[in-house]
Each structure stands twice: as structure tokens, then as C-alpha cells.
C-alpha positions as CSV (number, residue, x, y, z in Angstrom):
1,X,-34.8,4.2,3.1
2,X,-36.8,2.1,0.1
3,X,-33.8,0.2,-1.7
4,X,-35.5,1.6,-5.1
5,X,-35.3,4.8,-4.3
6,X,-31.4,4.7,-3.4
7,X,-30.9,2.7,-6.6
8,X,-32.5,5.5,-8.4
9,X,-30.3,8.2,-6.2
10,X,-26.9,6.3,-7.5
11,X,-28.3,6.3,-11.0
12,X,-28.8,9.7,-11.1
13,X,-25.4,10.7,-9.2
14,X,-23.5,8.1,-12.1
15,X,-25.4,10.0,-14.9
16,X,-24.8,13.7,-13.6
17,X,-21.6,14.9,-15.2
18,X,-20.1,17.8,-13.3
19,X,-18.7,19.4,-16.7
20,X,-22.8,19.4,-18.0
21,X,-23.3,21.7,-14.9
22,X,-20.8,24.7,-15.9
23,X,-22.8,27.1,-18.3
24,X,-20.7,28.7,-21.5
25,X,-19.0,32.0,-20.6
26,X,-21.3,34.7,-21.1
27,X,-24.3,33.1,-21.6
28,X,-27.7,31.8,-19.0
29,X,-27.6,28.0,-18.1
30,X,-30.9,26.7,-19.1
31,X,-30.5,23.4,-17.5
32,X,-27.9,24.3,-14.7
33,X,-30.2,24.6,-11.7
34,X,-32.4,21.4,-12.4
35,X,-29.0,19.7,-13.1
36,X,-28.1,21.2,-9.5
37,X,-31.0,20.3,-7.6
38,X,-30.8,16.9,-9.1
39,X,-27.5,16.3,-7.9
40,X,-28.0,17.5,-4.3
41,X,-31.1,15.9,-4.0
42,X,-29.0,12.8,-4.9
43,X,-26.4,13.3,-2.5
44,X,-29.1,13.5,0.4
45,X,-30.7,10.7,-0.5
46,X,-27.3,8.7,-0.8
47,X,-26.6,9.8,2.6
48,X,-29.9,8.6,3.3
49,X,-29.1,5.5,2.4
50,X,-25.9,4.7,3.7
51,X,-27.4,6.3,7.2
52,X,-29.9,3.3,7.2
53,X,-28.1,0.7,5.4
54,X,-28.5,-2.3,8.0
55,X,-25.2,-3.1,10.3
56,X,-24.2,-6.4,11.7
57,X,-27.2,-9.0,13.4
58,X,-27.4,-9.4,16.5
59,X,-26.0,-13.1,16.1
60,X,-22.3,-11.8,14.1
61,X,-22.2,-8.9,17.5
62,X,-22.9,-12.4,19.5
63,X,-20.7,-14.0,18.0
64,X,-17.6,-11.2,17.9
65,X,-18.3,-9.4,20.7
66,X,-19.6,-11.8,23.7
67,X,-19.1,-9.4,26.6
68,X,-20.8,-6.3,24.7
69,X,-16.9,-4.9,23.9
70,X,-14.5,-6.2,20.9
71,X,-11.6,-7.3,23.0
72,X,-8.4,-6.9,21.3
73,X,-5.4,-8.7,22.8
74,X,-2.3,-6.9,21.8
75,X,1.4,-6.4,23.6
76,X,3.5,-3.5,23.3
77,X,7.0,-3.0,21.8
78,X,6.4,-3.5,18.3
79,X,4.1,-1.5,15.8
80,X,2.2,-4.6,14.3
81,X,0.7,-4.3,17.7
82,X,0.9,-1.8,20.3
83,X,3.1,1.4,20.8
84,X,3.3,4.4,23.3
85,X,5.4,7.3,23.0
86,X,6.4,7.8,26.8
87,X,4.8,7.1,29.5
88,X,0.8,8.1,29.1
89,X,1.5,8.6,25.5
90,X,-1.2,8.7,22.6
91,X,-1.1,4.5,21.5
92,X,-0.7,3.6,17.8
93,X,0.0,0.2,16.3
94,X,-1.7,-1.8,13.4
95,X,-3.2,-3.8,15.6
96,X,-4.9,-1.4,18.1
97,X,-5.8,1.1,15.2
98,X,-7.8,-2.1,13.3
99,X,-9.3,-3.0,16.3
100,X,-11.0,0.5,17.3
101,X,-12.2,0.6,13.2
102,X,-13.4,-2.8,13.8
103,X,-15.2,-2.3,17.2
104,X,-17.1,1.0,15.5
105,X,-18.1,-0.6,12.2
106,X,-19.4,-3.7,14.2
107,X,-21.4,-0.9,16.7
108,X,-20.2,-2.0,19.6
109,X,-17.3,-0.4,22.5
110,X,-13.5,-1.0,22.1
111,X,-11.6,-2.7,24.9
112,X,-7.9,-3.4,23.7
113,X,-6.3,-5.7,26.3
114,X,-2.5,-5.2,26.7
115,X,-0.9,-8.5,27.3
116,X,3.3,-8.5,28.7
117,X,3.9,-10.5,25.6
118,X,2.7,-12.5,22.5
119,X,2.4,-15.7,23.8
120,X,-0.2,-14.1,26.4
121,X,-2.0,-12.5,23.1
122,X,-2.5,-16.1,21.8
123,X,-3.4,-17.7,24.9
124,X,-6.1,-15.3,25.3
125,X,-7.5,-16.0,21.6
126,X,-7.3,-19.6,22.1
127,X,-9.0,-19.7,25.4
128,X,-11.8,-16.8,24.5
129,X,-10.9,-14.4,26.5
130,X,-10.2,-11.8,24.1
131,X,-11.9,-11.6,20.4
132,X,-9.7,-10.6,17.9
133,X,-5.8,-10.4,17.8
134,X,-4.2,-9.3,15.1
135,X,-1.2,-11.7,14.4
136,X,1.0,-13.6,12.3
137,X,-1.4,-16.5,11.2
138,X,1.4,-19.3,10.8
139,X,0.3,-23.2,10.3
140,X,0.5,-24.1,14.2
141,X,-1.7,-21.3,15.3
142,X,-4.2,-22.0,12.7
143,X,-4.8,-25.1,14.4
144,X,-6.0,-23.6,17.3
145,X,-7.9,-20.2,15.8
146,X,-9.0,-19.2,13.4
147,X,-7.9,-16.8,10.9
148,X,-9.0,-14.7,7.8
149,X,-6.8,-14.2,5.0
150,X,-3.9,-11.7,5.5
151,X,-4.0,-8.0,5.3
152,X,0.2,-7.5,5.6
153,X,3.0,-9.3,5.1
154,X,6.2,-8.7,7.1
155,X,9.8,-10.0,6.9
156,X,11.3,-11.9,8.9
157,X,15.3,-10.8,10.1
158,X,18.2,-10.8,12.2
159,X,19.2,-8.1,14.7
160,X,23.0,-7.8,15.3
161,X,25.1,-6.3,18.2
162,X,27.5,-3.4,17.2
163,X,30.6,-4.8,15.6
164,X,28.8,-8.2,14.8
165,X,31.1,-9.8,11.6
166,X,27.8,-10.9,10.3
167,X,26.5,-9.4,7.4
168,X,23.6,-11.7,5.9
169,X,21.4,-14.2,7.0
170,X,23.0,-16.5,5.0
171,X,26.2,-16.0,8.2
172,X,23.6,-17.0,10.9
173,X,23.8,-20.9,10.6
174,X,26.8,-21.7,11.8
175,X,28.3,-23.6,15.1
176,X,28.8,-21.5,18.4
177,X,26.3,-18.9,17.3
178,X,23.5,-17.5,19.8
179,X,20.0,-16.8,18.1
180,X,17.8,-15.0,20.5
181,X,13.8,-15.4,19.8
182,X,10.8,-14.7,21.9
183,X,9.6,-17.6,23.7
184,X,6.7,-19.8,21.9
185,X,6.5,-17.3,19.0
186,X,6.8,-18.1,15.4
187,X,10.0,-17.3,15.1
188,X,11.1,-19.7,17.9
189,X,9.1,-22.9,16.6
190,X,10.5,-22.1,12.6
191,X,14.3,-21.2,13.6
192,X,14.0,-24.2,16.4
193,X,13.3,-27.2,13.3
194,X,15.0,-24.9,10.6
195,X,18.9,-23.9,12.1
196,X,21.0,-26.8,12.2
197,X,24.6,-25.5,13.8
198,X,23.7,-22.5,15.5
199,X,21.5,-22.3,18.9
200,X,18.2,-21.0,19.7
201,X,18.1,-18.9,23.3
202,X,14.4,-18.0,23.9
203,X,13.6,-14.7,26.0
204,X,10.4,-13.8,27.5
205,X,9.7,-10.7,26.3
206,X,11.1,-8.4,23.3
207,X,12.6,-6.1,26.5
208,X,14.5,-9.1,27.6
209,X,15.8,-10.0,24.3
210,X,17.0,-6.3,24.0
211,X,18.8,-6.5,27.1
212,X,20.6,-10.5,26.2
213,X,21.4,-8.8,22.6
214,X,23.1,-5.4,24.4
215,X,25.3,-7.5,26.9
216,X,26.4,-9.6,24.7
217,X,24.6,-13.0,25.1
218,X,23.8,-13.8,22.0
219,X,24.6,-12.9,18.7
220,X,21.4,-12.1,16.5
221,X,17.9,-11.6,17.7
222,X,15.3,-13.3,15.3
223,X,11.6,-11.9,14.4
224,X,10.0,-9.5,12.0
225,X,11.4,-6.4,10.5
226,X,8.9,-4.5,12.2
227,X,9.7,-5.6,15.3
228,X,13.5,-5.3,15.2
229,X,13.3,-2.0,14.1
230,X,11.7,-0.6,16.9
231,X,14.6,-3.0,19.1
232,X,17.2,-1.5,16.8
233,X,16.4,2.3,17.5
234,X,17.3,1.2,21.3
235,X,20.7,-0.6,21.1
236,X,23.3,2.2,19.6
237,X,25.3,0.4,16.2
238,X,22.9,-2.7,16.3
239,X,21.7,-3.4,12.6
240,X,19.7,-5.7,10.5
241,X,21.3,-7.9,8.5
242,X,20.8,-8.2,4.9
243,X,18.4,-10.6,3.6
244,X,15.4,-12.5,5.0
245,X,14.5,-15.7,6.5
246,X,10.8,-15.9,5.6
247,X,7.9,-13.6,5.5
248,X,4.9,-13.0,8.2
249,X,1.3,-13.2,6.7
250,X,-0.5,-11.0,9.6
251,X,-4.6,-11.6,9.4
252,X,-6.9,-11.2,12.4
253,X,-7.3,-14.3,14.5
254,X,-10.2,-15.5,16.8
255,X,-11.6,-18.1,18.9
256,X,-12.5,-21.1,17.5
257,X,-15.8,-21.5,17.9
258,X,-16.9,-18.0,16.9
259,X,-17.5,-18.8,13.1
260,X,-21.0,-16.9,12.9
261,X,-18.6,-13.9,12.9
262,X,-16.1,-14.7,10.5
263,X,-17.7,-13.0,7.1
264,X,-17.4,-9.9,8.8
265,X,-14.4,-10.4,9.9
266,X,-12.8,-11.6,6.0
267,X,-14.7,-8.8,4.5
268,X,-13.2,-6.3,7.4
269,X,-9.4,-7.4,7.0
270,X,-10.3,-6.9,3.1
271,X,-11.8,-3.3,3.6
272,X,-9.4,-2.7,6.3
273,X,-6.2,-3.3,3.4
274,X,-8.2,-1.9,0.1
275,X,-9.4,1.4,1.4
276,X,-5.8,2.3,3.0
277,X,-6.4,1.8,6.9
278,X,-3.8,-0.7,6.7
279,X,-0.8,1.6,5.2
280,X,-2.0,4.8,6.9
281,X,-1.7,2.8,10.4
282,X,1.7,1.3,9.4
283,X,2.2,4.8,8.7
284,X,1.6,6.5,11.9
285,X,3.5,3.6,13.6
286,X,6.6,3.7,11.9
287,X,6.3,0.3,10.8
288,X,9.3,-0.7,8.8
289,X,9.7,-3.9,6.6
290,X,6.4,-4.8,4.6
291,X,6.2,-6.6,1.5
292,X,4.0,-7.4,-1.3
293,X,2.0,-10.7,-0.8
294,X,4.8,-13.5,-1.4
């Protein structure tokens, strides 16, 4: 489509006032069906437009998708990521929602790859063998990917046991207590250099740290809000205490190396959070504990 004549085709649409269509009661519109052809003429030619409007080169697909699919690396258990209702259930997640919008507005096939847990998810960025992730983009993994700015901010918590005496996270820090995190996650390299009295316990997986916090092997598990929500629903009388640690900034990482791609990538995470598919996947995953940019 000539770019004059679309330019012309959103001129007309601005100047086209709905009201200026709708003749007086009881008398002929003398203008009404030019003003109505105009308009749909305009809206077919705006289609038009948008139908043609060039996509990504060749050299941002190159650069994004390598194989011919966006691979996104995501693990399961927490709605920043990955979900499943049951066994063979429908996914949902922020992560895999983002990364099938991404994969159809770069024109290319979705492949999300479901790693056993986070650290896997950031291996695979690092190393290129997936594309995107969609992750908490703190100032160690920056150093190895890269990162646009961040479409959601989390908190970060504590998870208690049933009958836990703590109450805030100001109660955390103190000698003799157990704090659970996921192995070589954010949470684990801040808590590890921040507590100075109580312990760090790493698990492997969020399951695992369910299943330390349940029998009683530690006191508090540490991570998102998002996250400990979902391992709240499972553990009868567990809670989150009151207060927060810090705050997750959650952007899209990628290999280093892949920089020919990245101006999509900043102007997707900024699309992805202005028109609403951020919220609306949050939504549909349940996810609990955003925040307003800190």
C-alpha cells in the first residue's frame, strides 16, 4: 500500500466525526452517505495498510529466532512462568503467554521449552539454546544476557509453616532460623550476602522447597510473591508474611550476542505492558503480588 495513500486514509478517519454522520430527527441527510462511504472507504484502506505494513528483516528473525522457532525457556510451578491445571491441562503463565504473542508478531513458530527449574532456564539463555526467557533481570544475570527494560515488578517474600511465630520480615534475621531458597536463583545469591544470623538452605526445585517447608525443615521459604502463592495454596495454614525484602524487575532476557534483535525485543516488552497483555496474562494466571515500578 503507497504510504501517501494510508496517510491520507488516517486523515480522513481523524477528521470523520461519528456525531456529523447522524441526520436531525425527521429530516434527509444531505451529507450522510458521502460522509459514510468516506469512512468505510477509510477503514479498508487502513486495514490495507496495516495488512502490508513491513514485519521484522530477515536479520532481527536471524538474530531472535536461529532455528526458524522462538524458543522460550520457561519452568513450571509459578505463574511468572509456566502453569498447568492437571495433568494435560491448558498452560498459562506470563511467560509462555508473551512468548507465543512474541513468536506471532516476529512471524515465526512458538517452541516453549519447559526446563525442571530456573537455573536450567538461565543456563539455556546463557549458552543459546533457547531465545528468550522471561525473568527477573537482577545485576548478576545481566552480566551474562542481555535484557530489555522490565515489563513487571514482583515482590519479594517469606513463606511460613502453619503455626510459624513469625509475623514480618523484619522476624526473619535472627540466629537458628532456616531460610529455604531455590538453588542459584536471585533470591539465594541476595539472602546469601544480605542475612547475617539466620541460614540459607538451598533446594532444587520450588517442589522440593515445598516439601522441606511442610516437614518442618526450615522455617520460611524465600522468593517472589508470585511464586509463594502458588506454594502457599499447597501447604494447608502456611502464609506470607508481612512486608517485603525487595522487588523483582521481570524483562525478557537473551543471549548475548543476539543484539541485532534487541529493538524488537525493547519495543515488544513495551507493547507487551502498554496495550494490557501483561495484566490480562497475570490475570489468567492468578498471579498475585505485583507492584508499581519501584
Amino acid at each position: 500500500m503507497d504510504p501517501v495513500a494510508c496517510g491520507l486514509a488516517r486523515q480522513q478517519g481523524a477528521r470523520t466525526n461519528p456525531r456529523d454522520q447522524e441526520p436531525e430527527r425527521g429530516k434527509m441527510p444531505k451529507t450522510f452517505p458521502t460522509r459514510a462511504l468516506l469512512l468505510a472507504l477509510s477503514a479498508v484502506l487502513l486495514a490495507a495498510c496495516a495488512a502490508t505494513s513491513p514485519g521484522p528483516s530477515p536479520e532481527v528473525r536471524q538474530a531472535l529466532a536461529p532455528t526458524g522457532k522462538l524458543r522460550a525457556a520457561l519452568y513450571p510451578g509459578t505463574p511468572t512462568s509456566i502453569l498447568r491445571d492437571g495433568p494435560g491441562g491448558a498452560p498459562r503463565g506470563v511467560g509462555y503467554e508473551l512468548g507465543k504473542e512474541m513468536a506471532k508478531r516476529l512471524g515465526v513458530p512458538y517452541e516453549p521449552v519447559v526446563y525442571p527449574k530456573n537455573d536450567d532456564v538461565l543456563k539455556a539463555i546463557s549458552n543459546g539454546d533457547a531465545d528468550v526467557a522471561f525473568t527477573n533481570a537482577s545485576p548478576a544475570r545481566q552480566k551474562i544476557m542481555n535484557f530489555t527494560p522490565p515489563f513487571m515488578f514482583v515482590e519479594l517474600g517469606y513463606l511460613v509453616g502453619p503455626g510459624s511465630p513469625l509475623t514480618s520480615v523484619a522476624d526473619v534475621d535472627r540466629p537458628g532460623l532456616r531460610v529455604g531458597v531455590t538453588e542459584r536463583s536471585s533470591s539465594d545469591a541476595a539472602l546469601s550476602r544480605d542475612l547475617k544470623n539466620a541460614s540459607v538452605v538451598r533446594s532444587t526445585t520450588l517442589k522440593q522447597g515445598i516439601d522441606m517447608l511442610a516437614a518442618h525443615q526450615i522455617d520460611a521459604y524465600a522468593t517472589n510473591k508470585a511464586t509463594l502463592s502458588e506454594m502457599a495454596d499447597t501447604i494447608p495454614g502456611s502464609r506470607i508474611l508481612d512486608g517485603r525484602w525487595g522487588v523483582e524487575h521481570f524483562a525478557i532476557a537473551m543471549p548475548k550476542g543476539r543484539e541485532a534483535g534487541m529493538e524488537f525485543a525493547r519495543k515488544f516488552a513495551a507493547d507487551a505492558k502498554a496495550e494490557g497483555l501483561v495484566q490480562a496474562a497475570a490475570e489468567r494466571a492468578g498471579l498475585r503480588g505485583t507492584v508499581q515500578a519501584p
